[in-house]
Gaussian input, Z-matrix of N, CA and C with variables (Angstrom, degrees):
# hf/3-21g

backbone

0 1
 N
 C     1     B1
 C     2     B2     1     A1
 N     3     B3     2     A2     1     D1
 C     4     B4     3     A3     2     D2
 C     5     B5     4     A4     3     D3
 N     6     B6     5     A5     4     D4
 C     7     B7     6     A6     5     D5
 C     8     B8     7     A7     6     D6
 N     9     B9     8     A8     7     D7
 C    10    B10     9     A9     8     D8
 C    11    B11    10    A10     9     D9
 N    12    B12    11    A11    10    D10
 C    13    B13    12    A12    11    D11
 C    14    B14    13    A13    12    D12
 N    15    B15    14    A14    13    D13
 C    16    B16    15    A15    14    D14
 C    17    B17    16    A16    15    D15
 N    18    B18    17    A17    16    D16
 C    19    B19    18    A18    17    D17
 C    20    B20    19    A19    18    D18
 N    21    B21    20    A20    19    D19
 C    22    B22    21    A21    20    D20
 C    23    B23    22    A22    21    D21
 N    24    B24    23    A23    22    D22
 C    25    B25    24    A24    23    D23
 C    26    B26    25    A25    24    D24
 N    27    B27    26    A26    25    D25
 C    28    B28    27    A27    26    D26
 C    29    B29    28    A28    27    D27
 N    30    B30    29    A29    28    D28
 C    31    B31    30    A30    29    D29
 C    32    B32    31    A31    30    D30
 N    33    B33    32    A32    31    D31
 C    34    B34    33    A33    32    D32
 C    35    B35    34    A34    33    D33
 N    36    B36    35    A35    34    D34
 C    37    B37    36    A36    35    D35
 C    38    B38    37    A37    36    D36
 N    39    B39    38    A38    37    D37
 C    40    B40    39    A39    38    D38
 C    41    B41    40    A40    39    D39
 N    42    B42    41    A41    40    D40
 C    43    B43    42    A42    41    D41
 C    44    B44    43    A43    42    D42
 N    45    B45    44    A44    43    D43
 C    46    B46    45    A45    44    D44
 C    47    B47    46    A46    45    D45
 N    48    B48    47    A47    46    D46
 C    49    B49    48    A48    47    D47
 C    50    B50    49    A49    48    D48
 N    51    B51    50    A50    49    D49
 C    52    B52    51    A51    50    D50
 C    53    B53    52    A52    51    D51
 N    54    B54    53    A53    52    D52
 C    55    B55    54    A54    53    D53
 C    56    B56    55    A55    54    D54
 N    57    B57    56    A56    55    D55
 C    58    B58    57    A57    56    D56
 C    59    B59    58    A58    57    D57
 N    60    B60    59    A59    58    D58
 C    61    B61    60    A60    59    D59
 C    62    B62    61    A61    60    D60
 N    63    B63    62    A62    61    D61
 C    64    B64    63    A63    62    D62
 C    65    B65    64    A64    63    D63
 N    66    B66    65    A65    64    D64
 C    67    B67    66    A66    65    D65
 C    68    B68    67    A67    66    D66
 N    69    B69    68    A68    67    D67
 C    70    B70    69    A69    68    D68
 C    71    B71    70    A70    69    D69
 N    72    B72    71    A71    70    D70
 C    73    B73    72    A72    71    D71
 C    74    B74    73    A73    72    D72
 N    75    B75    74    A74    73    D73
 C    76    B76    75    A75    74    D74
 C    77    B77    76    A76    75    D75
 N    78    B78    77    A77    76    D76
 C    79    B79    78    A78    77    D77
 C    80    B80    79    A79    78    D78
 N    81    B81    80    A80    79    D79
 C    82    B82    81    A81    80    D80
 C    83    B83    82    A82    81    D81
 N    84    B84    83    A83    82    D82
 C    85    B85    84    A84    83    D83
 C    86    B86    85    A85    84    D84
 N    87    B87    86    A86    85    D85
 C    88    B88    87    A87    86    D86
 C    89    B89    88    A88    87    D87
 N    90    B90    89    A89    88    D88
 C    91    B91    90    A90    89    D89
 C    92    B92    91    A91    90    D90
 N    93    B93    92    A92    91    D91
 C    94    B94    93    A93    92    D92
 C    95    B95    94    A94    93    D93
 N    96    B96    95    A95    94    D94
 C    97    B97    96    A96    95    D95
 C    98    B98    97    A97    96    D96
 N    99    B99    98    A98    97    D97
 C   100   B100    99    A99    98    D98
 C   101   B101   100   A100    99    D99
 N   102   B102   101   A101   100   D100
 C   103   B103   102   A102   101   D101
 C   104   B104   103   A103   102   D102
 N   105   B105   104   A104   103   D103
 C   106   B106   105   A105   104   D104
 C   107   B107   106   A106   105   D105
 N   108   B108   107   A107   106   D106
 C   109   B109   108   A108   107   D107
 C   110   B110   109   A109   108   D108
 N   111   B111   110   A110   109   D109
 C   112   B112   111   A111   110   D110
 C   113   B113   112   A112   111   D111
 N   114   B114   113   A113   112   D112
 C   115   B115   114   A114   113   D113
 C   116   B116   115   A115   114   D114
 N   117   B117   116   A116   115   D115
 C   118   B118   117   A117   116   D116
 C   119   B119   118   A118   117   D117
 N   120   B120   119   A119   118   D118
 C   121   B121   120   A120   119   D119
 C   122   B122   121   A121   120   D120
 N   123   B123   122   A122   121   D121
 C   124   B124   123   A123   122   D122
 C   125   B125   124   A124   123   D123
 N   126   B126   125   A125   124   D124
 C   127   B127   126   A126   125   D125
 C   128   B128   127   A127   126   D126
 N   129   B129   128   A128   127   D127
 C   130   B130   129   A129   128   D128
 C   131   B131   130   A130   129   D129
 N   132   B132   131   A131   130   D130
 C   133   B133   132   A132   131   D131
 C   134   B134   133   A133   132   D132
 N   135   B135   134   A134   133   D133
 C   136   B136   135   A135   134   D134
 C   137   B137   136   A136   135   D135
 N   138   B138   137   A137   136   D136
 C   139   B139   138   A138   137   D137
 C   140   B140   139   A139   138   D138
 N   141   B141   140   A140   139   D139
 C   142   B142   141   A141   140   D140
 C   143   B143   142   A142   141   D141
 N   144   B144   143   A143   142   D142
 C   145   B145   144   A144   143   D143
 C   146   B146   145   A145   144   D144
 N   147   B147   146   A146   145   D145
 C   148   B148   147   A147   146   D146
 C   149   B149   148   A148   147   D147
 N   150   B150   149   A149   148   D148
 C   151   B151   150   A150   149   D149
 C   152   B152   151   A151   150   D150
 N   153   B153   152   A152   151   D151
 C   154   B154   153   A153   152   D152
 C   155   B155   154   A154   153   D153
 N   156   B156   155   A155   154   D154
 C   157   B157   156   A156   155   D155
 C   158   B158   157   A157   156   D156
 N   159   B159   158   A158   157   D157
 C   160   B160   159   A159   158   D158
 C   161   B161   160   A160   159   D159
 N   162   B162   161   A161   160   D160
 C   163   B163   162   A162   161   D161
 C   164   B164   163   A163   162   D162
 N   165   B165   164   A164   163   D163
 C   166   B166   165   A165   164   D164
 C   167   B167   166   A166   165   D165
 N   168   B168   167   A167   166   D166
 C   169   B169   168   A168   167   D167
 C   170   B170   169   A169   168   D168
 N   171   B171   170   A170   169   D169
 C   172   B172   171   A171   170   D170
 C   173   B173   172   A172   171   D171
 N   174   B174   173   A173   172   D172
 C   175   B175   174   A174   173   D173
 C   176   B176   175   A175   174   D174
 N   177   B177   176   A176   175   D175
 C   178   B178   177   A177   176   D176
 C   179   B179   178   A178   177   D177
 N   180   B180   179   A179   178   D178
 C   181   B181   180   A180   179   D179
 C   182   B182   181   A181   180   D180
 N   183   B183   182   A182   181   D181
 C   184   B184   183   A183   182   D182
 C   185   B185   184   A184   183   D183
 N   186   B186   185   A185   184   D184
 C   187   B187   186   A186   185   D185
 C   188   B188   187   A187   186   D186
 N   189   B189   188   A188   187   D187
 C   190   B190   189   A189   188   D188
 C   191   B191   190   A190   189   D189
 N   192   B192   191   A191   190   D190
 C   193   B193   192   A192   191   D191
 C   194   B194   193   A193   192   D192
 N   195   B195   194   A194   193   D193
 C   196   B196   195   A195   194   D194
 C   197   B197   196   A196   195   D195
 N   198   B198   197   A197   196   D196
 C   199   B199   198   A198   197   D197
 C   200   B200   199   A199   198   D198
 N   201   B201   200   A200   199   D199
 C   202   B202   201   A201   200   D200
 C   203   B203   202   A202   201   D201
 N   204   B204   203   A203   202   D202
 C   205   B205   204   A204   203   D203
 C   206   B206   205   A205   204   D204
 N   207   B207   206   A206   205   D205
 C   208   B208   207   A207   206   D206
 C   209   B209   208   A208   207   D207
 N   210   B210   209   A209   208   D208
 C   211   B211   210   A210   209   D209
 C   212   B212   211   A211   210   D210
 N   213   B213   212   A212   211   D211
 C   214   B214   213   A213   212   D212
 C   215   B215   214   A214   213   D213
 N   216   B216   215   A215   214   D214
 C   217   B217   216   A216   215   D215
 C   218   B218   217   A217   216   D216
 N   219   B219   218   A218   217   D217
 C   220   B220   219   A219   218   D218
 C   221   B221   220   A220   219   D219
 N   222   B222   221   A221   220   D220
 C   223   B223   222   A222   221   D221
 C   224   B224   223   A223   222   D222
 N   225   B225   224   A224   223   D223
 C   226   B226   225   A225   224   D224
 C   227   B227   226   A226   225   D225
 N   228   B228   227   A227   226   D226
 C   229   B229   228   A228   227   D227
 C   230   B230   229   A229   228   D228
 N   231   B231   230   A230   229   D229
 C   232   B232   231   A231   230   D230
 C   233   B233   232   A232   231   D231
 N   234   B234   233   A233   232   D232
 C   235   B235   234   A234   233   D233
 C   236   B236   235   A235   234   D234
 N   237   B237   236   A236   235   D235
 C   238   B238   237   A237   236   D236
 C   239   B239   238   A238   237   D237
 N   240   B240   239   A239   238   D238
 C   241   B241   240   A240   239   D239
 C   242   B242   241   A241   240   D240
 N   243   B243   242   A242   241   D241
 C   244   B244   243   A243   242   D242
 C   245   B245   244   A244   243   D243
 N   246   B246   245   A245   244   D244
 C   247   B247   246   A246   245   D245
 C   248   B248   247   A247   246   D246
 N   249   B249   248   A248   247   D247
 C   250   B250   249   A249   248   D248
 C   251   B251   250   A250   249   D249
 N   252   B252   251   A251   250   D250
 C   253   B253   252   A252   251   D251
 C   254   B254   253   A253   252   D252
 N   255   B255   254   A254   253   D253
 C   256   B256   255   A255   254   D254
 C   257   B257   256   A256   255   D255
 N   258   B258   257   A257   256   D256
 C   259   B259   258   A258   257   D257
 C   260   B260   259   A259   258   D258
 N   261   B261   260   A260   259   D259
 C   262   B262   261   A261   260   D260
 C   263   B263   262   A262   261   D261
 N   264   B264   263   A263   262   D262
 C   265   B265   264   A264   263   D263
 C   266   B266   265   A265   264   D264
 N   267   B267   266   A266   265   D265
 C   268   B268   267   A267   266   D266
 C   269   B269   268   A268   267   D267
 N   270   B270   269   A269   268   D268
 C   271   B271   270   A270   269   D269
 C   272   B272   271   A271   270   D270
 N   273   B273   272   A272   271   D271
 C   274   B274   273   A273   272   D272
 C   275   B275   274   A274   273   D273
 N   276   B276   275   A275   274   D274
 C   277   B277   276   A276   275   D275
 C   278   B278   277   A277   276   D276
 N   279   B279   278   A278   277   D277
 C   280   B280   279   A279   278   D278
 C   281   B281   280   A280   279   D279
 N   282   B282   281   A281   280   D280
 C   283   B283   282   A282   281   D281
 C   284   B284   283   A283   282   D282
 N   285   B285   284   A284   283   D283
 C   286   B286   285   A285   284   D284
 C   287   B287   286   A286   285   D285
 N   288   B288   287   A287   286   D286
 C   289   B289   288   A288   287   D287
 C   290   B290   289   A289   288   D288
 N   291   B291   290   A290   289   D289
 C   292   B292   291   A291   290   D290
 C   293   B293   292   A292   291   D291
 N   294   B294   293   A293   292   D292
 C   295   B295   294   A294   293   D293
 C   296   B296   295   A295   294   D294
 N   297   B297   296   A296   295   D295
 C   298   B298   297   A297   296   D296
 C   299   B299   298   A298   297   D297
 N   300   B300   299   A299   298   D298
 C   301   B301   300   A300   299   D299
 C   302   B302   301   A301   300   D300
 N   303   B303   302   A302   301   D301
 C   304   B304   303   A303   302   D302
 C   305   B305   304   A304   303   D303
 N   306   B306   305   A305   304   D304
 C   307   B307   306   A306   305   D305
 C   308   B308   307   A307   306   D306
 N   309   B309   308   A308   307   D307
 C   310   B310   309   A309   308   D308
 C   311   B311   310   A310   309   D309
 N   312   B312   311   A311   310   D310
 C   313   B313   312   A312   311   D311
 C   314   B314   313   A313   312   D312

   B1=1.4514
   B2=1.5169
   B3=1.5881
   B4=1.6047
   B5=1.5429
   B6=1.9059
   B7=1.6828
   B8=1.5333
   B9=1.3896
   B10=1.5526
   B11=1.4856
   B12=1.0464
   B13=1.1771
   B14=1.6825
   B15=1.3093
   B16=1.1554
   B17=1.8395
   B18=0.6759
   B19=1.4489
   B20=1.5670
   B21=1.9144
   B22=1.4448
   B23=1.8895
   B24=1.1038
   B25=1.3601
   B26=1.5655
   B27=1.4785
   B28=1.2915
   B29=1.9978
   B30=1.4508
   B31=1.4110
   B32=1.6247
   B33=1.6414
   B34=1.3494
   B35=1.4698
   B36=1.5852
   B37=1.2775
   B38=1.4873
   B39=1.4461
   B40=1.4215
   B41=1.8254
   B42=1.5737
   B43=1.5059
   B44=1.6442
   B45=1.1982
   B46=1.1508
   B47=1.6746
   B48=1.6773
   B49=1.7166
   B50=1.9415
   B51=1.0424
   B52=1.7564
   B53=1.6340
   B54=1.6608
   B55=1.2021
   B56=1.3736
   B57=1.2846
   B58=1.3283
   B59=1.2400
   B60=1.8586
   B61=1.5796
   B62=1.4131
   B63=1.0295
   B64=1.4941
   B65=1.3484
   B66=1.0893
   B67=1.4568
   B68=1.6360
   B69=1.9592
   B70=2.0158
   B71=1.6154
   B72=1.3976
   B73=1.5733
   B74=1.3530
   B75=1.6606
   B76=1.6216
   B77=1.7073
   B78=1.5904
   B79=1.3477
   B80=1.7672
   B81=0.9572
   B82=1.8487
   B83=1.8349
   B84=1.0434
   B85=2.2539
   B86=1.7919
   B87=1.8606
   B88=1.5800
   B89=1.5149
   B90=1.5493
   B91=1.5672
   B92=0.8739
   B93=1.5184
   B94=1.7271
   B95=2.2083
   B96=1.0315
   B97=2.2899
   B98=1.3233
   B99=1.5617
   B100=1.4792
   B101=1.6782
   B102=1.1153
   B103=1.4049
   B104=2.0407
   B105=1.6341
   B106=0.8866
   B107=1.6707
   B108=1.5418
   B109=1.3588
   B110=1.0758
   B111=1.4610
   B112=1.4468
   B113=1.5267
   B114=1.2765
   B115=1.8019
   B116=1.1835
   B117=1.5093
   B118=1.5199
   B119=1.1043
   B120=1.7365
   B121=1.5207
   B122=1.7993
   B123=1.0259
   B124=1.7911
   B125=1.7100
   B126=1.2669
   B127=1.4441
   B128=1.4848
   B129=1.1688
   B130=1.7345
   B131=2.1287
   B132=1.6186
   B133=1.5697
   B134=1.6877
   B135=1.3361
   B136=1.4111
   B137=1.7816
   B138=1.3583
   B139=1.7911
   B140=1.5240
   B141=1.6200
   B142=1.3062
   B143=1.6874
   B144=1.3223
   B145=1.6575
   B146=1.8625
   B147=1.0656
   B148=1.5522
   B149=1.3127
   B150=1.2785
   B151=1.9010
   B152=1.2398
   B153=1.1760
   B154=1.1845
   B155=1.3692
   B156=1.2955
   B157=1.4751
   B158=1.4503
   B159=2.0056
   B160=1.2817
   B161=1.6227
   B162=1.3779
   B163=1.4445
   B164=1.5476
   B165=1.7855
   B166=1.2138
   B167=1.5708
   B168=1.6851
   B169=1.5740
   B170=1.5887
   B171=1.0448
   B172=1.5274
   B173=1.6698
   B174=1.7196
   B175=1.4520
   B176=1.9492
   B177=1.1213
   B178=1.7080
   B179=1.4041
   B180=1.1031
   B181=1.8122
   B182=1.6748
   B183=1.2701
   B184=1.4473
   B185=1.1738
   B186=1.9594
   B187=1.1113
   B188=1.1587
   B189=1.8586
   B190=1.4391
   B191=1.4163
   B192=1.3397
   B193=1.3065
   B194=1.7874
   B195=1.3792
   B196=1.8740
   B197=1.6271
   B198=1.6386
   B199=1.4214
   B200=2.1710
   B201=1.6579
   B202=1.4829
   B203=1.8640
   B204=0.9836
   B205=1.8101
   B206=1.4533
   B207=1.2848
   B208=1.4156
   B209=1.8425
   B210=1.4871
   B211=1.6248
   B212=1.3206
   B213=1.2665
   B214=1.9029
   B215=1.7502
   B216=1.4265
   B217=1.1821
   B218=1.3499
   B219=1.7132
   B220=1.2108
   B221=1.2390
   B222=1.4430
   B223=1.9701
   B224=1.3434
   B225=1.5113
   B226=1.9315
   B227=1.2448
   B228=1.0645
   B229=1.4995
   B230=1.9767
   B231=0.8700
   B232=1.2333
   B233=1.7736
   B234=1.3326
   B235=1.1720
   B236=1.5013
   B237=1.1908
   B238=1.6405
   B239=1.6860
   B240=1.4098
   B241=1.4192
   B242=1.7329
   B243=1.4651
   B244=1.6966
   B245=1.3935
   B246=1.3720
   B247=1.8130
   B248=1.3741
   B249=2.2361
   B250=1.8544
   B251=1.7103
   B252=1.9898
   B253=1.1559
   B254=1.2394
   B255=1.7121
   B256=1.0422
   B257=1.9721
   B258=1.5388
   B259=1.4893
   B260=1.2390
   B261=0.8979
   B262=1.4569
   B263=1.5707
   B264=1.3674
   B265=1.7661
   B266=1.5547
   B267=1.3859
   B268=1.4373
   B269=1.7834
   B270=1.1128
   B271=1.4414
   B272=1.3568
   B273=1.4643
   B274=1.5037
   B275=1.9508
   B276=1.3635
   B277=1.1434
   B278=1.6664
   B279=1.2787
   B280=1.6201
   B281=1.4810
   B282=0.9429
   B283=1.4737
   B284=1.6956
   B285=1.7012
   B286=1.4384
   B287=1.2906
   B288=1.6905
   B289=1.2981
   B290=1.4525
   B291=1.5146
   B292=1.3388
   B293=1.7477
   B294=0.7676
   B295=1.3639
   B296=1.7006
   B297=1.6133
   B298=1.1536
   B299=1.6913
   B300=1.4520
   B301=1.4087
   B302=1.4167
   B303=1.7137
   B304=1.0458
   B305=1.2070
   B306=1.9177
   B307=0.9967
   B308=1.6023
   B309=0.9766
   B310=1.7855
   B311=1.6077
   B312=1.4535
   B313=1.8889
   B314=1.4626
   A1=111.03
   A2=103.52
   A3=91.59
   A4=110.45
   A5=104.27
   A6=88.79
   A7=99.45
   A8=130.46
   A9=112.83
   A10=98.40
   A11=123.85
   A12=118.46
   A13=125.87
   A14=107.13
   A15=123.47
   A16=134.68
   A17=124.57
   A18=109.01
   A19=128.57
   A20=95.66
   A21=96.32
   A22=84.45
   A23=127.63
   A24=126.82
   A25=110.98
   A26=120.05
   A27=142.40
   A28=107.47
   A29=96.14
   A30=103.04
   A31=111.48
   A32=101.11
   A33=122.18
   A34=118.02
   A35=95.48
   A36=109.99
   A37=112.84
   A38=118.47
   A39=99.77
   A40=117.79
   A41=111.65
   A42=109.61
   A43=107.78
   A44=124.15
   A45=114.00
   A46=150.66
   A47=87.44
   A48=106.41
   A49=112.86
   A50=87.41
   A51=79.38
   A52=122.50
   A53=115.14
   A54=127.96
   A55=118.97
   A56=112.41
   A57=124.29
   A58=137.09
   A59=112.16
   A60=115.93
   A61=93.70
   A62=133.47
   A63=101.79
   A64=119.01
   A65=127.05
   A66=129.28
   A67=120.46
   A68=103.34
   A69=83.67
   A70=80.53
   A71=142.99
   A72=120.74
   A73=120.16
   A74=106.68
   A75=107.50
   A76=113.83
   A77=125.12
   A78=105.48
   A79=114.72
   A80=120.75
   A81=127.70
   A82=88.36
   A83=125.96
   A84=125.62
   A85=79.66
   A86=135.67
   A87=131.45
   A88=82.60
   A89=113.40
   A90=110.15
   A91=133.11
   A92=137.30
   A93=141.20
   A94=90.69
   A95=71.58
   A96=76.73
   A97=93.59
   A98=149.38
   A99=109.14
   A100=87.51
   A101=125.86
   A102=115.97
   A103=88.42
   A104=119.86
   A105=94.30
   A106=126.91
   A107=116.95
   A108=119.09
   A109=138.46
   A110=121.96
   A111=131.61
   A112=114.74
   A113=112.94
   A114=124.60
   A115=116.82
   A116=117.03
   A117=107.67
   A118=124.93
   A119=122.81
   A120=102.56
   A121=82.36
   A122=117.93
   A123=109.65
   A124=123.24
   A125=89.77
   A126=77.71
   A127=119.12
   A128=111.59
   A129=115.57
   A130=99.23
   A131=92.61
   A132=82.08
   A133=119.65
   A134=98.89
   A135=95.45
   A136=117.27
   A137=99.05
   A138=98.94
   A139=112.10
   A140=114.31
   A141=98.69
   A142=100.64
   A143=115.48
   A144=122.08
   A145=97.10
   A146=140.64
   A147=147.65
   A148=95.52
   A149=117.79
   A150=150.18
   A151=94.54
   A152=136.51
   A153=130.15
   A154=109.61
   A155=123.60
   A156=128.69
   A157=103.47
   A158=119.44
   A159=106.04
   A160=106.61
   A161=101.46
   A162=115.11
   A163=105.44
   A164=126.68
   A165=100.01
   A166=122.73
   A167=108.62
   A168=105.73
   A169=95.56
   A170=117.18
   A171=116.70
   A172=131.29
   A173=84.84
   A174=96.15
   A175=91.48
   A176=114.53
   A177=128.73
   A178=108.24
   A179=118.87
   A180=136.32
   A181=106.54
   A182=116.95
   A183=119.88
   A184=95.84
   A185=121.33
   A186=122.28
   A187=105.29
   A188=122.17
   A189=136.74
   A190=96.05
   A191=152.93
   A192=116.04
   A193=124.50
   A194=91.72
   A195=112.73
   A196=94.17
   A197=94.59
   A198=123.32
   A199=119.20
   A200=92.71
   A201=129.67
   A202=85.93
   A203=120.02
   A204=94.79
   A205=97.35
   A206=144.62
   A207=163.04
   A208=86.02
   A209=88.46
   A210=112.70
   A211=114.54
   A212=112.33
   A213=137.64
   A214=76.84
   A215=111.13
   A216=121.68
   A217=133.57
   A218=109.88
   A219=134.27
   A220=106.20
   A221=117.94
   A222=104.91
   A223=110.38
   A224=101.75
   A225=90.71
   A226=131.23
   A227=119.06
   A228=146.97
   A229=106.27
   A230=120.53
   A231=104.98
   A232=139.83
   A233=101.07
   A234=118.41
   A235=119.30
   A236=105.91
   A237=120.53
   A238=108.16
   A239=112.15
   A240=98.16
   A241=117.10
   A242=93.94
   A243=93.17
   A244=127.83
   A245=114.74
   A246=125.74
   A247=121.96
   A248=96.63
   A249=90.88
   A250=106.51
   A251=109.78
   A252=102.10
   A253=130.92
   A254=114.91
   A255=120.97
   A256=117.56
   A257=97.73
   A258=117.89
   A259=119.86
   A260=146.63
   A261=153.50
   A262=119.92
   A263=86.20
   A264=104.97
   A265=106.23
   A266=122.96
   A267=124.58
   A268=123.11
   A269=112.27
   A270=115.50
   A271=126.65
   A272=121.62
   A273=131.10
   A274=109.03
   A275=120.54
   A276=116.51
   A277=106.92
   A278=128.20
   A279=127.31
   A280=87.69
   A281=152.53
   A282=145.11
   A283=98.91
   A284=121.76
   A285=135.64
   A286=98.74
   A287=105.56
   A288=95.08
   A289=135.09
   A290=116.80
   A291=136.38
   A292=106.86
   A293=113.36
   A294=128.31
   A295=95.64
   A296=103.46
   A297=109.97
   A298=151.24
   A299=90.70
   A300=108.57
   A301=120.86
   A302=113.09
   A303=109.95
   A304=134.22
   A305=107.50
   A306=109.33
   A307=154.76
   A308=88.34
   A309=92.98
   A310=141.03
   A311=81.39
   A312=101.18
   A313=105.47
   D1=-24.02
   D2=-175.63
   D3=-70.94
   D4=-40.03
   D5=-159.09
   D6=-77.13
   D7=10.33
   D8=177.98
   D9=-91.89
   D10=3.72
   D11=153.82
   D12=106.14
   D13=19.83
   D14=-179.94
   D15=-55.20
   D16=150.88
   D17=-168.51
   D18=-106.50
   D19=7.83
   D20=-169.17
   D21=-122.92
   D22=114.96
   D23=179.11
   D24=-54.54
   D25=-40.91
   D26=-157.91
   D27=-81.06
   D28=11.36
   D29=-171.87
   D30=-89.69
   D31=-30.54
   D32=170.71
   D33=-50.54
   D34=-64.50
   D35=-178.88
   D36=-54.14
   D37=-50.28
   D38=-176.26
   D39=-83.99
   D40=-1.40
   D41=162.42
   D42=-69.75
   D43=-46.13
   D44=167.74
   D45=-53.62
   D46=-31.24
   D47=156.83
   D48=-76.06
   D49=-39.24
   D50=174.00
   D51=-63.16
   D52=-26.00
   D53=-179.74
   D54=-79.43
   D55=-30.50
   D56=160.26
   D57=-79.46
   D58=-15.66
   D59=157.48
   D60=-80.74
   D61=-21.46
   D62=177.36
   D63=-106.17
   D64=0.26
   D65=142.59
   D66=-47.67
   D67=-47.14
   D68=-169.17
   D69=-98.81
   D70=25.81
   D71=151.38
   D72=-73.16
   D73=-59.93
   D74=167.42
   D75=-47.75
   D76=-32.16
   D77=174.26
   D78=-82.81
   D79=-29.29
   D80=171.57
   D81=-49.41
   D82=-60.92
   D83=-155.27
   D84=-33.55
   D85=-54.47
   D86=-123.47
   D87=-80.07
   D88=-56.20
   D89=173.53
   D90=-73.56
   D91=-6.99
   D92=154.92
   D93=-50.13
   D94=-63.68
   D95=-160.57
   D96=-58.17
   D97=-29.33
   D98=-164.57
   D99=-102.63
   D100=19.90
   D101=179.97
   D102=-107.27
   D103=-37.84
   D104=174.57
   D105=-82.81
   D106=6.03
   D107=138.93
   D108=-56.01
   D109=-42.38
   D110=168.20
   D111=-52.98
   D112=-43.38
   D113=164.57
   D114=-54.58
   D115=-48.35
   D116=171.18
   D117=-99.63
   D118=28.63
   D119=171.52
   D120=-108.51
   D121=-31.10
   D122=167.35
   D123=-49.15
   D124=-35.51
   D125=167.99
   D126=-90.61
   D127=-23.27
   D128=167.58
   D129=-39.58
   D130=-64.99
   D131=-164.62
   D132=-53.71
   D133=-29.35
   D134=175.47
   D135=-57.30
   D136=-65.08
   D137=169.24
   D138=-30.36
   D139=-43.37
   D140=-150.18
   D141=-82.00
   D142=-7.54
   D143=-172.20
   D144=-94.92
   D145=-38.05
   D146=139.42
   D147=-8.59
   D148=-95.81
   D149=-176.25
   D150=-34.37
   D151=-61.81
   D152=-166.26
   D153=-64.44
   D154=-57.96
   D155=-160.54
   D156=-67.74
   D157=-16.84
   D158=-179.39
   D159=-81.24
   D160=-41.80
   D161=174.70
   D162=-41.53
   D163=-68.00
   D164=-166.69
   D165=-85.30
   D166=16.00
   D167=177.77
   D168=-98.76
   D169=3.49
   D170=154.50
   D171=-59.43
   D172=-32.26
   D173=-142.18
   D174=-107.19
   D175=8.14
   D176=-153.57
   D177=-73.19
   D178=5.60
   D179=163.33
   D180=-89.98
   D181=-21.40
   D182=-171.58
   D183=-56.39
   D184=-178.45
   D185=151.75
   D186=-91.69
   D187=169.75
   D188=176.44
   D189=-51.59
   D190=-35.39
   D191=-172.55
   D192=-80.49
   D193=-21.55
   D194=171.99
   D195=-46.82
   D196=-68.30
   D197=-171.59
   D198=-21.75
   D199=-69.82
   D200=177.21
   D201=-51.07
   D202=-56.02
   D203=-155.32
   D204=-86.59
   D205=-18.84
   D206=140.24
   D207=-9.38
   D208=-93.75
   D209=-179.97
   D210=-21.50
   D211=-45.09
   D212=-142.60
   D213=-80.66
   D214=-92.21
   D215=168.82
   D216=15.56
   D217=-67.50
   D218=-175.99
   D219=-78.96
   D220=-52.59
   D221=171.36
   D222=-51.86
   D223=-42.89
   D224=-172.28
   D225=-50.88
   D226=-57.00
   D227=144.29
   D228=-31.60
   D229=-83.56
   D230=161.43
   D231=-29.07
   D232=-56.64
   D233=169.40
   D234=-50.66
   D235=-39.81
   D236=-176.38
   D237=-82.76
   D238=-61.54
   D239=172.40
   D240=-30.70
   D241=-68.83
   D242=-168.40
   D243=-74.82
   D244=-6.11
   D245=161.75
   D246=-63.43
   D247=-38.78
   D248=-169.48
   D249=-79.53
   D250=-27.52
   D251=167.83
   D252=-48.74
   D253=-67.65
   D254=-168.85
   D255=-65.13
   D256=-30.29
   D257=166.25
   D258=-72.07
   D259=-19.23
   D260=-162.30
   D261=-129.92
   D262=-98.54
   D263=-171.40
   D264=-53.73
   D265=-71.18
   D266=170.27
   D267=-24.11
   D268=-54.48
   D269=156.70
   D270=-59.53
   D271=-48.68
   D272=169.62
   D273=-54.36
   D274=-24.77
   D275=179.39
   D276=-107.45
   D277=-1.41
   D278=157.53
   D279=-83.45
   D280=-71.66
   D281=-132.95
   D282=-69.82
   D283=-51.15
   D284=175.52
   D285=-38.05
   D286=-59.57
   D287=-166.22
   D288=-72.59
   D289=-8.83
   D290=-178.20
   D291=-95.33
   D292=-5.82
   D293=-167.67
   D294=-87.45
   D295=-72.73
   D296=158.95
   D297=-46.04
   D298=-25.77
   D299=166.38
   D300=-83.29
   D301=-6.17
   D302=175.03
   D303=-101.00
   D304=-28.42
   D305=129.00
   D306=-53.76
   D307=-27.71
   D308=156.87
   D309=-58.41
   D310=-17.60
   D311=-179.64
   D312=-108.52

């Protein structure tokens, strides 16, 4: 902008700050979504431990072995929602985001 001949020097500078908020915005969208994955596979496990407990207070005439895989079920499902979040995705979106923050500086 300067050598076309502009008359405010300070025009550069702030085209260049504008190019760079929108440089680390488009990179923040990859870690907004796998962090808002991490939110919804946590809440998946929760639903799925809900579901279960209605499912097996449905089922509370069964015998204990009906019962046990009922049970089994609902941890699994539970267990898994909140492992891949807190195991997985949740970490994969601190790391994105530090990654990015480092490039940014």
């Amino acid at each position: 902008m300067i050598s076309l001949g502009t008359k405010n020097p300070h025009e550069a500078q702030a085209l260049m700050d504008e190019e760079l908020e929108t440089h680390h915005h488009e990179l923040s969208q990859v870690a907004t979504a796998v962090q808002s994955m991490d939110d919804a596979l946590l809440a998946l496990g929760i639903v799925t431990a809900i579901l279960g407990v209605i499912h097996t207070m449905g089922s509370i005439t069964e015998p204990p072995e009906v019962l046990g895989k009922l049970i089994g079920g609902t941890l699994v499902g539970t267990f898994l929602g909140v492992s891949v979040a807190y195991g997985f995705a949740g970490p994969l979106a601190s790391t994105i985001k530090a990654i990015y923050n480092a490039e940014g500086k």
